[in-house]
C-alpha positions, 0 to 999 in steps of 0.5 A: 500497543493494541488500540484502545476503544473508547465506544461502548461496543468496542471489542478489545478482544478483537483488537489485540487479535488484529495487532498480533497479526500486524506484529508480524513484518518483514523485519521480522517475518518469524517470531516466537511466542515471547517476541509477539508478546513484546511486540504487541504489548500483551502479557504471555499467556493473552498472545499464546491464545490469540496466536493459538486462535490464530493458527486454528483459523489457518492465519498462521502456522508454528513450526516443531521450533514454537516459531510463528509465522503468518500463512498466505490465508492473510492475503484474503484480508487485505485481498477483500479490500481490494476486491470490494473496490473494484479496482485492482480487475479494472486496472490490471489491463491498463496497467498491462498496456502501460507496460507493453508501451513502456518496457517498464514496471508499474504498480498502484498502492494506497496510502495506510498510514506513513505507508504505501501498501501496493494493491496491484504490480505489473512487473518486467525483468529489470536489475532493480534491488527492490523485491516488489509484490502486492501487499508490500510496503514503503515509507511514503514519502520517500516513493513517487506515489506516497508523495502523490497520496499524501498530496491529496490530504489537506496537510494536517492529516498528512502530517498525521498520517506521517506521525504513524510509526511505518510497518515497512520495515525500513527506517521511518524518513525524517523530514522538515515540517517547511520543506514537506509543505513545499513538495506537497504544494508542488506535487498537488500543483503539477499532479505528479511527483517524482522519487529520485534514488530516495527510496533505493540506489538505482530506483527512479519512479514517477506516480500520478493519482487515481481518483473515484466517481467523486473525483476523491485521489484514492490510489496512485499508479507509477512507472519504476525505472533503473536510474542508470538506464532511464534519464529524468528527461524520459521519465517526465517527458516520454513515460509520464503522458502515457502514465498520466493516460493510464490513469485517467482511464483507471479512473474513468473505468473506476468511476463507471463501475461504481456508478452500477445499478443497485440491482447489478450489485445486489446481483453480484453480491449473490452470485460471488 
């Protein structure tokens, strides 16, 4: 259902419009003008003139069938995002680096919601049944950087983030209130979390924060392996320094950028 403002200035309009968009997944990719209204909670004809809406803003397209699907336009959304940041220029060479000493993929996501929505990928060839790009989605808390994410909130607002109903669209995890206290504890003590073969067979990764120029954790960045190929005692013993490396200088890097003058950003905002 479309959030409910209750702030005299809140566009309900606008609303239902952004949680059409949101009712797409890649469950379910294509939907036709019925199913969107299901899934939205919106009567027929309200989600006929938004997705209408939508498709004349070149959001999504329909095809001879009255099928819906979003268009790569979406990705500006979420793309803005990460461009205001910064952050995805400033750690694609590090993350570069972190691949060349490696042999392995890594990836920095961001926590929304029970999610991890990946913001930036450097990928190698590896037989990995996970299909991995930017803007994809997985449950927290079962990856190494959802554990780290969630770790960075005090533990009523990771239990909150974690009542949200994932948009990944694999099944939500369950998990016990006491023993979630524990790994969290346990992750935000070390400063790095491990995932297991938790988020698929065969998938091993390890995750460490990425924080701003206030030392707030506002990203995490990871090194996936194939379990059959890489032990744990590489992971943690060979692979995490140099992760751990990586994002101390993500981090540095981020922090140095943020700190721009005022006139450079005013510069840059004109010149973009």
């Amino acid at each position: 259902m479309a959030q409910r403002g209750t702030g005299p200035d809140f566009i309900e309009a606008l609303a239902r419009g952004l949680h059409v968009l949101r009712s797409f997944s890649p469950a379910h990719p294509t939907m036709r003008l019925s199913d969107v209204a299901t899934a939205a909670d919106l009567a027929r004809p309200t989600a006929r003139r938004i997705l209408l809406t939508l498709e004349e803003l070149g959001y999504v397209r329909s095809d001879d069938a009255g099928a819906y699907m979003l268009t790569p336009r979406v990705l500006e959304l979420g793309m803005a995002y990460v461009g205001s940041l910064g952050l995805w220029d400033i750690a694609r060479p590090h993350l570069h680096d972190l691949v060349a000493r490696t042999g392995e993929s890594s990836s920095m996501s961001q926590l929304d919601g029970s999610d991890i929505v990946y913001v930036s990928r450097v990928a190698v060839p590896k037989l990995i049944a996970l299909r991995v790009e930017i803007g994809t989605r997985f449950p927290a808390m079962v990856t190494s950087q959802g554990k780290v994410l969630l770790a960075a909130l005090n533990f009523d607002d990771a239990l909150a983030a974690l009542a949200e109903r994932t948009r990944s669209g694999l099944p939500a995890p369950s998990f016990d209130e006491s023993d979630l206290a524990a790994t969290l504890a346990q992750v935000a003590e070390q400063g790095w979390a491990l995932a297991d073969n938790e988020l698929a067979p065969g998938v091993r990764s390890i995750a460490v924060p990425v924080t701003d120029g206030h030392g707030v954790v506002r990203a995490a960045v990871n090194v996936t392996v194939h379990s059959a190929e890489t032990s744990l005692d590489t992971l943690t013993g060979t692979y995490l320094p140099l992760l751990q490396e990586t994002a101390a200088h993500i981090s540095r890097d981020w922090a140095q950028w943020q700190a721009r003058p005022i006139e450079r950003l005013h510069h840059d905002r004109s010149t973009a």
